[in-house]
N, CA, C and O atoms as CSV, one atom per row, in Angstrom:
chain,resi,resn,atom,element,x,y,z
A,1,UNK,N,N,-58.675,-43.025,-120.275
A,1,UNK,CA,C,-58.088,-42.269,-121.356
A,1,UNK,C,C,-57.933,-43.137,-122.600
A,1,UNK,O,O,-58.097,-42.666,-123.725
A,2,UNK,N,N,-57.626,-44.365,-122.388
A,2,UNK,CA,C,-57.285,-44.902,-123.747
A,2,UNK,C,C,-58.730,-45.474,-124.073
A,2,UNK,O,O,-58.614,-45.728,-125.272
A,3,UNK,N,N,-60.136,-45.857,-123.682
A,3,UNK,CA,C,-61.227,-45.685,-124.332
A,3,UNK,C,C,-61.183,-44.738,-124.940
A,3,UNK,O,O,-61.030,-44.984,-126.136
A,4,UNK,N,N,-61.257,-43.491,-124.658
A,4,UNK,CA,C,-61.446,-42.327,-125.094
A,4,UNK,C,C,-60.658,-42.053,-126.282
A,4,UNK,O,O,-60.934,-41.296,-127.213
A,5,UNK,N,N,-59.943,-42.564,-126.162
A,5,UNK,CA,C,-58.390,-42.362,-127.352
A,5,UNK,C,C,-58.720,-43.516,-128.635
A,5,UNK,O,O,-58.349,-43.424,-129.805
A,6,UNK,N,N,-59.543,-44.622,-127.999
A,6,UNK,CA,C,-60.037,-45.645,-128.842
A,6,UNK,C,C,-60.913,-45.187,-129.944
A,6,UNK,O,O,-60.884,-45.528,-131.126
A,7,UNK,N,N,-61.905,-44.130,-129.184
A,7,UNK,CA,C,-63.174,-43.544,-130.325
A,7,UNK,C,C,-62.340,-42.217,-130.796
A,7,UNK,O,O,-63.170,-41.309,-130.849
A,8,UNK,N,N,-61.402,-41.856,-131.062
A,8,UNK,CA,C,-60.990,-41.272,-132.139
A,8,UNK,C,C,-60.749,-41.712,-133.128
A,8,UNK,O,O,-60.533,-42.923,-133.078
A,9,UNK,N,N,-60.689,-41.328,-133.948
A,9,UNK,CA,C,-60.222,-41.354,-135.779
A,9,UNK,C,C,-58.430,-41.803,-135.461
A,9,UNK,O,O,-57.750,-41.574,-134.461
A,10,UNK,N,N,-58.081,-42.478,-136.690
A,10,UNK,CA,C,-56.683,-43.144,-136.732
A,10,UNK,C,C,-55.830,-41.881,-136.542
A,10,UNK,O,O,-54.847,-41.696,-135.824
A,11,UNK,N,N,-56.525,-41.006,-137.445
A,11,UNK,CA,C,-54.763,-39.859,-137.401
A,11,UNK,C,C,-54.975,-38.668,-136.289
A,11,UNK,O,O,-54.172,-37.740,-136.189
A,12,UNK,N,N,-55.967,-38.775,-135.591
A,12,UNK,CA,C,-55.809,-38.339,-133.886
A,12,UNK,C,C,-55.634,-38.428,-132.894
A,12,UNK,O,O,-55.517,-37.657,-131.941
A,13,UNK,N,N,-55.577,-40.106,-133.159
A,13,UNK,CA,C,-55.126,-40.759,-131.979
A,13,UNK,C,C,-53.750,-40.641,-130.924
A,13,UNK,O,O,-52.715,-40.475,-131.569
A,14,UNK,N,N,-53.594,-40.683,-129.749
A,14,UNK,CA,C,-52.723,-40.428,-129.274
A,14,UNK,C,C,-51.928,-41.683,-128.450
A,14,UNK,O,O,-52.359,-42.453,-127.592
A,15,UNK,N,N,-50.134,-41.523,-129.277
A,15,UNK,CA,C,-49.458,-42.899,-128.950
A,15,UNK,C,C,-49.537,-42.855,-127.623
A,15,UNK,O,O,-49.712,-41.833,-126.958
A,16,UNK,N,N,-49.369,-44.295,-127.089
A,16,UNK,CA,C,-49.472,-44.905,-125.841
A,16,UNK,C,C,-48.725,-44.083,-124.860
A,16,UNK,O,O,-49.321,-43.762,-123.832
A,17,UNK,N,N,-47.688,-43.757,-125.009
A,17,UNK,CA,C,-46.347,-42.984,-124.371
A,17,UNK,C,C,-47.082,-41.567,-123.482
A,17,UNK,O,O,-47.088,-41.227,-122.299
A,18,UNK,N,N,-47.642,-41.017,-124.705
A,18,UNK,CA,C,-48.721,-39.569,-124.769
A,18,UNK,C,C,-50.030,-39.892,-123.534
A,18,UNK,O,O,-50.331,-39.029,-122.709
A,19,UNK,N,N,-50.539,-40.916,-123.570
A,19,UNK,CA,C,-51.532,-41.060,-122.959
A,19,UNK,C,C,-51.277,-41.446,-121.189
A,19,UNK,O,O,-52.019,-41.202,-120.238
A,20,UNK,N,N,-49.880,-42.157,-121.225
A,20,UNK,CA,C,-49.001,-42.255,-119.810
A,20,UNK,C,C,-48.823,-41.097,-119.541
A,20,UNK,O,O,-49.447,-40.672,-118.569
A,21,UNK,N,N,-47.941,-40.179,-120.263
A,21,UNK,CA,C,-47.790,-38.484,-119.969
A,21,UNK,C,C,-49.070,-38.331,-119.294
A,21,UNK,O,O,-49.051,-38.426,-118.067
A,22,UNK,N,N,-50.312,-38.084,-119.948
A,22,UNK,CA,C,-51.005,-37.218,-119.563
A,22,UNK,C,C,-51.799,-37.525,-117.877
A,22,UNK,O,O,-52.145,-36.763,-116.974
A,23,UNK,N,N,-51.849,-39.111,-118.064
A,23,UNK,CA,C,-51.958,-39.749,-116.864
A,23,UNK,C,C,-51.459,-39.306,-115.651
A,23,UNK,O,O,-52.133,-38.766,-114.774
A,24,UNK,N,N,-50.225,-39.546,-115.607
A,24,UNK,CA,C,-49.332,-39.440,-114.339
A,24,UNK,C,C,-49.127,-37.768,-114.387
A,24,UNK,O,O,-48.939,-37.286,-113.270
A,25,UNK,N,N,-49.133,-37.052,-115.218
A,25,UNK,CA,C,-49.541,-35.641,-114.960
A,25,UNK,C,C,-51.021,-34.865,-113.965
A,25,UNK,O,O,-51.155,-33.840,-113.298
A,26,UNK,N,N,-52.086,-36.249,-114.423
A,26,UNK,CA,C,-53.549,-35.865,-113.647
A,26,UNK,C,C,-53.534,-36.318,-112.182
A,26,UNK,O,O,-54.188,-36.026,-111.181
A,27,UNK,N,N,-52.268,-37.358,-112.535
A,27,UNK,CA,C,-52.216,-37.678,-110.856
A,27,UNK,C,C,-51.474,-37.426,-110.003
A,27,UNK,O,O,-51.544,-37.853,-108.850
A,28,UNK,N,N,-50.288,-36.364,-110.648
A,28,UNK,CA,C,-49.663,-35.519,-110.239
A,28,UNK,C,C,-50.417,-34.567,-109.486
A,28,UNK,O,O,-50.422,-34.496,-108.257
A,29,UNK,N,N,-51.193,-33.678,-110.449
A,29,UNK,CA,C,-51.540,-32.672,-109.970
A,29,UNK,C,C,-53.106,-32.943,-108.921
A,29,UNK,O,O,-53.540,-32.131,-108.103
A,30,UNK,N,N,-53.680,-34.221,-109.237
A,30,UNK,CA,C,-54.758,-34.216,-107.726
A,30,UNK,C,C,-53.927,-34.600,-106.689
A,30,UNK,O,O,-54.262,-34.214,-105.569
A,31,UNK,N,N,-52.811,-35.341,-106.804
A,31,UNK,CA,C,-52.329,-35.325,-105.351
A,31,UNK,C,C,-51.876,-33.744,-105.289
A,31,UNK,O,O,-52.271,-33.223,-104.246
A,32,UNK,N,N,-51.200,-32.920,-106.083
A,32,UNK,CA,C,-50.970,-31.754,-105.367
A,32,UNK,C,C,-51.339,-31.289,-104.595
A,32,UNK,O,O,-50.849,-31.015,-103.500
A,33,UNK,N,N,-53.507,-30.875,-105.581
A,33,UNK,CA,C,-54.504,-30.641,-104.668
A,33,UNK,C,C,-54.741,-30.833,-103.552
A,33,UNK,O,O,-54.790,-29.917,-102.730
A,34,UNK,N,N,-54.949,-32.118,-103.255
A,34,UNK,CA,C,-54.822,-32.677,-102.410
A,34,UNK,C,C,-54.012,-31.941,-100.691
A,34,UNK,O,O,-54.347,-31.433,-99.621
A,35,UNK,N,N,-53.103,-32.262,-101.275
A,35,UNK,CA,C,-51.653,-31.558,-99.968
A,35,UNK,C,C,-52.085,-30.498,-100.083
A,35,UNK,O,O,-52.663,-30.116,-99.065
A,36,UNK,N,N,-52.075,-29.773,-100.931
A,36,UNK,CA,C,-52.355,-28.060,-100.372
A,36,UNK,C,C,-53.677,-27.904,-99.529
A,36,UNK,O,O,-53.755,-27.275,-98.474
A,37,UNK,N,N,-54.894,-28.699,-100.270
A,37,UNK,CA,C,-55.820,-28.473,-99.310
A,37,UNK,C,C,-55.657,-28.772,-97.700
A,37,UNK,O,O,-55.653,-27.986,-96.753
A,38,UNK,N,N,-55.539,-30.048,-97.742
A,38,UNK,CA,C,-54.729,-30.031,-96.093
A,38,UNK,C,C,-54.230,-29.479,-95.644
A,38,UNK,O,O,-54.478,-29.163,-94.480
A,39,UNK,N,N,-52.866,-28.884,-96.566
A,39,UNK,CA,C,-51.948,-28.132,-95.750
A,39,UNK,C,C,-52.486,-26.808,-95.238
A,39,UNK,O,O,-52.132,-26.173,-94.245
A,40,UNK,N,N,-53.737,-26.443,-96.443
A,40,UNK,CA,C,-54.047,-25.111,-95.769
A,40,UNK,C,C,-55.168,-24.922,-94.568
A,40,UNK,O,O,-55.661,-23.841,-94.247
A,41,UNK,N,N,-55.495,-26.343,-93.909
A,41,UNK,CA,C,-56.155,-26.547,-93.284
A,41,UNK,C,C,-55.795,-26.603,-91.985
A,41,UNK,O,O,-56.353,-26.392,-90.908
A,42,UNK,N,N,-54.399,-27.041,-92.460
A,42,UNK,CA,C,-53.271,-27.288,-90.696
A,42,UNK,C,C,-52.343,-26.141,-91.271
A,42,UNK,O,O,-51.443,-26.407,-92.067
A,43,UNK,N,N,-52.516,-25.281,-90.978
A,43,UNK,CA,C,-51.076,-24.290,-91.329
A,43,UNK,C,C,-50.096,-24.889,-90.083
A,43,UNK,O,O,-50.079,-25.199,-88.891
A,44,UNK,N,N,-49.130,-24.783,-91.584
A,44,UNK,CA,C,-47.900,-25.274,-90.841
A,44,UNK,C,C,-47.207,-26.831,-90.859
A,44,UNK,O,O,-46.117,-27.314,-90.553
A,45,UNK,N,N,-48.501,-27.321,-91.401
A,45,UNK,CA,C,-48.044,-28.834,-91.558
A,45,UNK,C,C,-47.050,-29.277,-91.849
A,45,UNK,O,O,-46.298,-29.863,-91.071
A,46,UNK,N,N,-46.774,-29.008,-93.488
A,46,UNK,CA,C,-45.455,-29.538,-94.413
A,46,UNK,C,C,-44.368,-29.336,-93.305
A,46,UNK,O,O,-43.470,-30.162,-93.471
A,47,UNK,N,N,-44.219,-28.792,-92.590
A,47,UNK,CA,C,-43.303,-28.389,-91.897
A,47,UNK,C,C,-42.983,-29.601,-90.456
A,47,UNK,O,O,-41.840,-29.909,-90.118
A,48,UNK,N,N,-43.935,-30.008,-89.943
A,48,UNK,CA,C,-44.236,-31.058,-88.778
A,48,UNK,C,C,-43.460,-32.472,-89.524
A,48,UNK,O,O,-43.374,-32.581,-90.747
A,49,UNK,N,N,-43.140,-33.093,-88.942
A,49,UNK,CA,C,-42.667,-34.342,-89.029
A,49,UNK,C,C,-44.086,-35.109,-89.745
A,49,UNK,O,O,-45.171,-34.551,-89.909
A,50,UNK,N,N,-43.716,-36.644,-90.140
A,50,UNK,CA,C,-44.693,-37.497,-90.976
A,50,UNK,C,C,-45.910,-38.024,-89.458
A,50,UNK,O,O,-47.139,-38.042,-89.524
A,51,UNK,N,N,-45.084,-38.376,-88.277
A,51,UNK,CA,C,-45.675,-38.828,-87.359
A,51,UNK,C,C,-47.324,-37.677,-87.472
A,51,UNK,O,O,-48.456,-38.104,-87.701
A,52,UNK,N,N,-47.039,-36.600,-87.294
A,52,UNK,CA,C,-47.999,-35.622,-87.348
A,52,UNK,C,C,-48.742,-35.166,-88.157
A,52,UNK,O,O,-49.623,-34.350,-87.887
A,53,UNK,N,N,-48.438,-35.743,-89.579
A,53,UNK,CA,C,-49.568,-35.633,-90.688
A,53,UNK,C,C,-50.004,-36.796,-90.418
A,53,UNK,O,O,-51.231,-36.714,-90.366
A,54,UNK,N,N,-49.560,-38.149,-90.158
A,54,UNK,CA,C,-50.619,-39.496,-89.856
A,54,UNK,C,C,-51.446,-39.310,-89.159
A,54,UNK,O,O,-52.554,-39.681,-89.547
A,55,UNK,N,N,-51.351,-38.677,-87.844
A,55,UNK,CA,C,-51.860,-38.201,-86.725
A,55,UNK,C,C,-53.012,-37.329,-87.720
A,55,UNK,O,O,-54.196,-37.657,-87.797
A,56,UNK,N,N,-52.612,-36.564,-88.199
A,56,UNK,CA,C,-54.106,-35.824,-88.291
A,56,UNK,C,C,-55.092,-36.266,-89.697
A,56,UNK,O,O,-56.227,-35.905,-90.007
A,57,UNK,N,N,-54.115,-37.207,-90.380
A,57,UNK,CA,C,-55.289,-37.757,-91.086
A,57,UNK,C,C,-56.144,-38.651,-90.758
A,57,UNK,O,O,-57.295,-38.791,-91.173
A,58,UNK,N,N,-55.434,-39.400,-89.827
A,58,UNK,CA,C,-56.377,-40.391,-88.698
A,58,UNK,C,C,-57.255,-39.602,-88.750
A,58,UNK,O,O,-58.003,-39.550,-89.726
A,59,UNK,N,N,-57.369,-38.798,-87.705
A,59,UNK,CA,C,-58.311,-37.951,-86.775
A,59,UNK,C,C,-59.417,-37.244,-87.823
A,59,UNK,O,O,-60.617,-37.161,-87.562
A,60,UNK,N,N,-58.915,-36.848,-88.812
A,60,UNK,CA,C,-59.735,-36.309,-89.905
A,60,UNK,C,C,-60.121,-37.350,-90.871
A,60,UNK,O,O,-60.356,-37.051,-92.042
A,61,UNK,N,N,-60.183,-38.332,-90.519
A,61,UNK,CA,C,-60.101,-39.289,-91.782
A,61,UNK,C,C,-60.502,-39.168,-92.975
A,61,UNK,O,O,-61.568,-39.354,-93.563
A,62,UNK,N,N,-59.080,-38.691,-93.348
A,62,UNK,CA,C,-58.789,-37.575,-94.706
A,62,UNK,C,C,-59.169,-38.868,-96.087
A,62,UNK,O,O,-59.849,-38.869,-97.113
A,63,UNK,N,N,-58.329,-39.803,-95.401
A,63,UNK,CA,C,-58.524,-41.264,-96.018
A,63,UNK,C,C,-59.851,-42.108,-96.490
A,63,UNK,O,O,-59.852,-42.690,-97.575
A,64,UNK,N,N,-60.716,-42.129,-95.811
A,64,UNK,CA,C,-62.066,-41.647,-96.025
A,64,UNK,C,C,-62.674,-41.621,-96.612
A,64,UNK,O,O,-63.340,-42.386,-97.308
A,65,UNK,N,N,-62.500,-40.236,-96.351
A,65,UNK,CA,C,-63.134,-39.025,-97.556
A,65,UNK,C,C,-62.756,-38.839,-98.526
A,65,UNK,O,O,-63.616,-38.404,-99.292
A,66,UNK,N,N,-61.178,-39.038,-99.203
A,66,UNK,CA,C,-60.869,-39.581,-100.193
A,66,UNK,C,C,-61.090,-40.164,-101.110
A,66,UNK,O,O,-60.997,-39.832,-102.292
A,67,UNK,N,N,-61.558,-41.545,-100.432
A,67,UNK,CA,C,-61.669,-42.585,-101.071
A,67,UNK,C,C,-63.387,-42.549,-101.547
A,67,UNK,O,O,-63.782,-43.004,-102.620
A,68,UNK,N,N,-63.998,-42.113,-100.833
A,68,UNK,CA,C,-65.481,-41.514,-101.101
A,68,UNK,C,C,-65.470,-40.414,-101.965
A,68,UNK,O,O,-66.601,-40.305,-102.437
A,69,UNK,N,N,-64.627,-39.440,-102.446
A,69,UNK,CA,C,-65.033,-38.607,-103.220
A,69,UNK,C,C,-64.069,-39.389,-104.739
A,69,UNK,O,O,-64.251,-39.000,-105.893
A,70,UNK,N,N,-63.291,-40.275,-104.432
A,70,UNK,CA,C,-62.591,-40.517,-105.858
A,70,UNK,C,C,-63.510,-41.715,-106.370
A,70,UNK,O,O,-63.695,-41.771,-107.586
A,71,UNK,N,N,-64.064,-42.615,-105.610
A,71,UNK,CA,C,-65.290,-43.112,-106.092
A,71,UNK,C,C,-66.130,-42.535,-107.211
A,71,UNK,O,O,-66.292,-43.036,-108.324
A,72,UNK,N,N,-66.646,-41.391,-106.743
A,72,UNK,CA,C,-67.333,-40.622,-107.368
A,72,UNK,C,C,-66.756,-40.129,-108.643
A,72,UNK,O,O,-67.540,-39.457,-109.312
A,73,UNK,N,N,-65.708,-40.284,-109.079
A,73,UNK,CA,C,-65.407,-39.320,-110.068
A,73,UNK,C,C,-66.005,-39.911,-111.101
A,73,UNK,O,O,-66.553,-41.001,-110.934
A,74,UNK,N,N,-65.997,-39.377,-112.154
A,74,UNK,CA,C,-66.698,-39.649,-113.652
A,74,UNK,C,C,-65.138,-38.953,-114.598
A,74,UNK,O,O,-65.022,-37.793,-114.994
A,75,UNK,N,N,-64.093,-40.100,-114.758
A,75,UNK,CA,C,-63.132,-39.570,-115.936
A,75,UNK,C,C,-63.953,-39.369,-117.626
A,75,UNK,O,O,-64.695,-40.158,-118.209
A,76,UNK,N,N,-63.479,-38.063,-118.034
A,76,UNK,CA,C,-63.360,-38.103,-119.445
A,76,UNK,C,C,-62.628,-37.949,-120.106
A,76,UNK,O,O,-62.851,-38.066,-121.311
């Protein structure tokens, strides 16, 4: 984001503060993603103890696949 914020013009630029906002907002909401997709995968999850979401991300190695698809990303 702050490359991106770099090749703007002076009076569009967005203060540092603005660019944290928007950050921890994007990573807010992919972890959301995230949980819901699972969750709607195990109905019922949120509900199970932590022992039992470890348990099935093991097994699914949610972790993974994760880490293989965030590789991939291309931020703009």
């Amino acid at each position: 984001m702050t490359e991106k914020n770099n090749q703007r013009s002076l009076d569009k630029r967005w203060p540092q503060e603005r660019i944290d906002r928007e950050a921890a907002n994007m990573y807010y909401k992919f972890l959301v993603n995230i949980h819901d997709k699972i969750s709607s995968n195990f109905k019922g999850l949120a509900k199970h103890d932590p022992n039992k979401w470890r348990h099935f991300i093991s097994v699914n190695e949610i972790l993974d696949q994760l880490e293989e698809s965030v590789v991939k990303l291309d931020f703009e």
